[in-house]
PyMOL CGO cylinders between C-alpha atoms (Angstrom):
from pymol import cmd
from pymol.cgo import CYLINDER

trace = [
    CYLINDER, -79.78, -0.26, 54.30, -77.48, 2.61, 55.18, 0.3, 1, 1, 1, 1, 1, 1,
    CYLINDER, -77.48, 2.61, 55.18, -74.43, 0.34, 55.31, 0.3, 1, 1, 1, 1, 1, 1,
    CYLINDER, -74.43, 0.34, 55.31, -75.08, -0.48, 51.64, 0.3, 1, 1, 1, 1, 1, 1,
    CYLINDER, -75.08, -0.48, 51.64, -76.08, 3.14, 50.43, 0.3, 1, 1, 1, 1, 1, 1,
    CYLINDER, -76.08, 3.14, 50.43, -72.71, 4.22, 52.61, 0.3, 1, 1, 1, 1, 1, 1,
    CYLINDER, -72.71, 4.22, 52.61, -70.87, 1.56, 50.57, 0.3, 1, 1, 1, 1, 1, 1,
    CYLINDER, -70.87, 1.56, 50.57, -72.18, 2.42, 47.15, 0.3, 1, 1, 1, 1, 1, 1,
    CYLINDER, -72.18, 2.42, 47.15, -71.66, 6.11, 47.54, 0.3, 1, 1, 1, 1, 1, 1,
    CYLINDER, -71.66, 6.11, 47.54, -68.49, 5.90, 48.73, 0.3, 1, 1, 1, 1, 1, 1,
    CYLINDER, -68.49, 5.90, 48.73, -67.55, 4.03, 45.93, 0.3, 1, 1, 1, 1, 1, 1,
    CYLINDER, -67.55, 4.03, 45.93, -69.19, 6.60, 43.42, 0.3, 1, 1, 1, 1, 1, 1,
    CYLINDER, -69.19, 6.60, 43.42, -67.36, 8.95, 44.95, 0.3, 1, 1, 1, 1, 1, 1,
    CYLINDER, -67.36, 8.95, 44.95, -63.76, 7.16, 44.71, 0.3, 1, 1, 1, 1, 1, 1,
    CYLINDER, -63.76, 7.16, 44.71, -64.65, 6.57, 41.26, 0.3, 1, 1, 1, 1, 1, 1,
    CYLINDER, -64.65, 6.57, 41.26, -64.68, 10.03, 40.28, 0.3, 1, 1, 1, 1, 1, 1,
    CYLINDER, -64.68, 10.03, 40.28, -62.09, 11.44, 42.76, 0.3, 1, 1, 1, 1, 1, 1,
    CYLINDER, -62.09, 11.44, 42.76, -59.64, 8.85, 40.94, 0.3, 1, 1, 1, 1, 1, 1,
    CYLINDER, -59.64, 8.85, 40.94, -60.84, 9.20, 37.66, 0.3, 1, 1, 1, 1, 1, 1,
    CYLINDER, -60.84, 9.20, 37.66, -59.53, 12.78, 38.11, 0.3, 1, 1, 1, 1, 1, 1,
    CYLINDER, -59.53, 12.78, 38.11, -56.48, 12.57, 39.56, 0.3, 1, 1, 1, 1, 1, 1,
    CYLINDER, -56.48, 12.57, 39.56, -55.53, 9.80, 36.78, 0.3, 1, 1, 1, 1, 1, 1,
    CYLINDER, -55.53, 9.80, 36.78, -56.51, 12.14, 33.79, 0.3, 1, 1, 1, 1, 1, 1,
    CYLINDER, -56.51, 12.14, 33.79, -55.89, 15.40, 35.19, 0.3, 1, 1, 1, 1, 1, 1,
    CYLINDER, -55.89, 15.40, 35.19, -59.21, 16.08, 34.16, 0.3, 1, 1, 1, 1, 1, 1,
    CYLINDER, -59.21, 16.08, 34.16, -61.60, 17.74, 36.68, 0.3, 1, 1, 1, 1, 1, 1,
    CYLINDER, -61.60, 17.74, 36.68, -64.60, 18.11, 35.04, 0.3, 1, 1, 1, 1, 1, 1,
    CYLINDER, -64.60, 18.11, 35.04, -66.37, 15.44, 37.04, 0.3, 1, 1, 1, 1, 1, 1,
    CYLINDER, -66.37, 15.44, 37.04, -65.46, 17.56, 39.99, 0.3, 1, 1, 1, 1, 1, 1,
    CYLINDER, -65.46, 17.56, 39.99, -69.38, 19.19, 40.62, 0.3, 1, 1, 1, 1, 1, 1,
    CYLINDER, -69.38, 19.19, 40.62, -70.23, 15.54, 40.54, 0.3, 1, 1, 1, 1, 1, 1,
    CYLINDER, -70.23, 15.54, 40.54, -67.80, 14.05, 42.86, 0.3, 1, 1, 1, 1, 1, 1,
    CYLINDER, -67.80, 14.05, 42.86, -68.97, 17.29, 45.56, 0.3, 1, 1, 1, 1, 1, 1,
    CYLINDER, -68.97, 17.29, 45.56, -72.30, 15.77, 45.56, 0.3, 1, 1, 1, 1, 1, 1,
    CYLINDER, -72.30, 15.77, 45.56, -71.66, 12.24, 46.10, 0.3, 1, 1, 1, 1, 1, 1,
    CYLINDER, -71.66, 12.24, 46.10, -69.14, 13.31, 48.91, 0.3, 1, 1, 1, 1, 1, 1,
    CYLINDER, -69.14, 13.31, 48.91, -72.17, 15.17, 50.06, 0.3, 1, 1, 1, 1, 1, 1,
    CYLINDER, -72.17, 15.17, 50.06, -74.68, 12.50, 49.81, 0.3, 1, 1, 1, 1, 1, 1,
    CYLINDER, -74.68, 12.50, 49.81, -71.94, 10.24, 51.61, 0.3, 1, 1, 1, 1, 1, 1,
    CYLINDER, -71.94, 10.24, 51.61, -71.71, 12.51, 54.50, 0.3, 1, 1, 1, 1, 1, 1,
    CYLINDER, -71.71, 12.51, 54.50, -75.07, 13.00, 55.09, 0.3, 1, 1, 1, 1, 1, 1,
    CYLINDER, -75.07, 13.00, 55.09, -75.82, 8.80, 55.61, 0.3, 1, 1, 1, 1, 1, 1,
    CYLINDER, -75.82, 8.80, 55.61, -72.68, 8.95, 58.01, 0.3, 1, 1, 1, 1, 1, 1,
    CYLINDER, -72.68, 8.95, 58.01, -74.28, 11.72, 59.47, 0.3, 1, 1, 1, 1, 1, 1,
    CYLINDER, -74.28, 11.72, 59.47, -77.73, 9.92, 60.22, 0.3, 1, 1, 1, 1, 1, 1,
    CYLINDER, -77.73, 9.92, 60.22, -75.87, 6.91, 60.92, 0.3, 1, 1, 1, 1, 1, 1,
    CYLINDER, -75.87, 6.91, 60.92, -73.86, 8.79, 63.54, 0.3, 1, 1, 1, 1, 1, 1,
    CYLINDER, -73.86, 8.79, 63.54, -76.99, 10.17, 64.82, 0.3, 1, 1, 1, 1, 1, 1,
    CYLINDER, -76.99, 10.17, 64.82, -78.88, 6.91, 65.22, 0.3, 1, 1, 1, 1, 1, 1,
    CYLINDER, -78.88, 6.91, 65.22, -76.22, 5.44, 67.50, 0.3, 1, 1, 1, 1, 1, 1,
    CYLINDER, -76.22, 5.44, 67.50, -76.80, 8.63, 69.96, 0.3, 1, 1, 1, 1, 1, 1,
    CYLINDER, -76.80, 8.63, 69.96, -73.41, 10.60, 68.51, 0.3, 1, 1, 1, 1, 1, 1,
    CYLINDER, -73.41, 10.60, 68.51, -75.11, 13.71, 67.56, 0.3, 1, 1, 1, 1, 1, 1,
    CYLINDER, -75.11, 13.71, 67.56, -72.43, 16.37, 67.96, 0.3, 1, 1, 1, 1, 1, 1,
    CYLINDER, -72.43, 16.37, 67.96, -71.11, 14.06, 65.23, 0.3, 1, 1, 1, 1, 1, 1,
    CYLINDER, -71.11, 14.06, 65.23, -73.96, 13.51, 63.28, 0.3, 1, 1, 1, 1, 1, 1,
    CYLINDER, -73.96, 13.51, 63.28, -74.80, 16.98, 63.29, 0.3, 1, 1, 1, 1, 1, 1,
    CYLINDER, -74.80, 16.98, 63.29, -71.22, 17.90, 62.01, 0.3, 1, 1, 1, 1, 1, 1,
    CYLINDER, -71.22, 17.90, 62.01, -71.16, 15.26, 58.93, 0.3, 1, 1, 1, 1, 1, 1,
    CYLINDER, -71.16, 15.26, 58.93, -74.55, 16.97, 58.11, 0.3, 1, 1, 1, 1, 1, 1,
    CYLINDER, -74.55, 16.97, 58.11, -73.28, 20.30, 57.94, 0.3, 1, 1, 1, 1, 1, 1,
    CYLINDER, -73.28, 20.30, 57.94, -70.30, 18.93, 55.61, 0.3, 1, 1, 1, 1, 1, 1,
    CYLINDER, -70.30, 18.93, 55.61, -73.47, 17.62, 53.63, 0.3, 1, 1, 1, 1, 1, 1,
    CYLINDER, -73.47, 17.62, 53.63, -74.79, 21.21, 53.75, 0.3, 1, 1, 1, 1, 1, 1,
    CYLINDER, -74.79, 21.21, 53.75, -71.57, 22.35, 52.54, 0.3, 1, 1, 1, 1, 1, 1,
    CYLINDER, -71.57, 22.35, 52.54, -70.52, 20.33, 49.74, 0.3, 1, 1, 1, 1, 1, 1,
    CYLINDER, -70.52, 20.33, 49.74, -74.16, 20.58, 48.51, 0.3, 1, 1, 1, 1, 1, 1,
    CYLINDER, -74.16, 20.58, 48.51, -73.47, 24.09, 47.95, 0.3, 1, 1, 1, 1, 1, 1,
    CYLINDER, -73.47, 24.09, 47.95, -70.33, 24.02, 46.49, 0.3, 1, 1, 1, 1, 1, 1,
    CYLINDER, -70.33, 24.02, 46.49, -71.70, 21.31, 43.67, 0.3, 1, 1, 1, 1, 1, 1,
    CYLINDER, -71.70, 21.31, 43.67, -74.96, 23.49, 43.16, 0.3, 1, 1, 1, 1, 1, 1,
    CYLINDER, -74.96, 23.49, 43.16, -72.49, 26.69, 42.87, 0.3, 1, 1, 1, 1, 1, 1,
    CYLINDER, -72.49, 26.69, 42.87, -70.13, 24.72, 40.43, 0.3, 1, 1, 1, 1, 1, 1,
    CYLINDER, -70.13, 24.72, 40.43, -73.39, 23.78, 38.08, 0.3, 1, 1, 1, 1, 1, 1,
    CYLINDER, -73.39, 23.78, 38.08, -74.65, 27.15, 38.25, 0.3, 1, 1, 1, 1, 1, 1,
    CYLINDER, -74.65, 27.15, 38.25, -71.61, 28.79, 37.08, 0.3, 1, 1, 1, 1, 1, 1,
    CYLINDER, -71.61, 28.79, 37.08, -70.02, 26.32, 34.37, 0.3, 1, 1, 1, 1, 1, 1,
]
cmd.load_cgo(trace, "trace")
């Protein structure tokens, strides 16, 4: 199940991350932040539930991170 969420996100998120550097338009960037986000945090569980937690708990905090960032970017444009 996280395999295919991992897949799909990551995908979401290329889709965006190209989308702007093809058009030069970054307005989909608050969007792409999040789907990093929500990519990092299933690599993060994934990384915990093979016993790799100073990992896990890394890619989590990245998820903390870029979480913030996209809420920030919403708030203020």
């Amino acid at each position: 199940m996280l395999k295919i969420l991992r897949y799909v996100l990551s995908v979401i998120t290329l889709l965006f991350v190209s989308y702007g550097l093809i058009t030069k338009d970054f307005k989909f960037g608050n969007s792409m932040f999040l789907f990093f986000g929500l990519t990092m945090l299933v690599l993060g569980i994934e990384e915990i539930q093979r016993e790799r937690k100073v990992m896990g708990g890394l890619l989590i905090a990245v998820f903390f991170f870029s979480i913030y960032v996209s809420i920030e970017g919403l708030l203020i444009s």
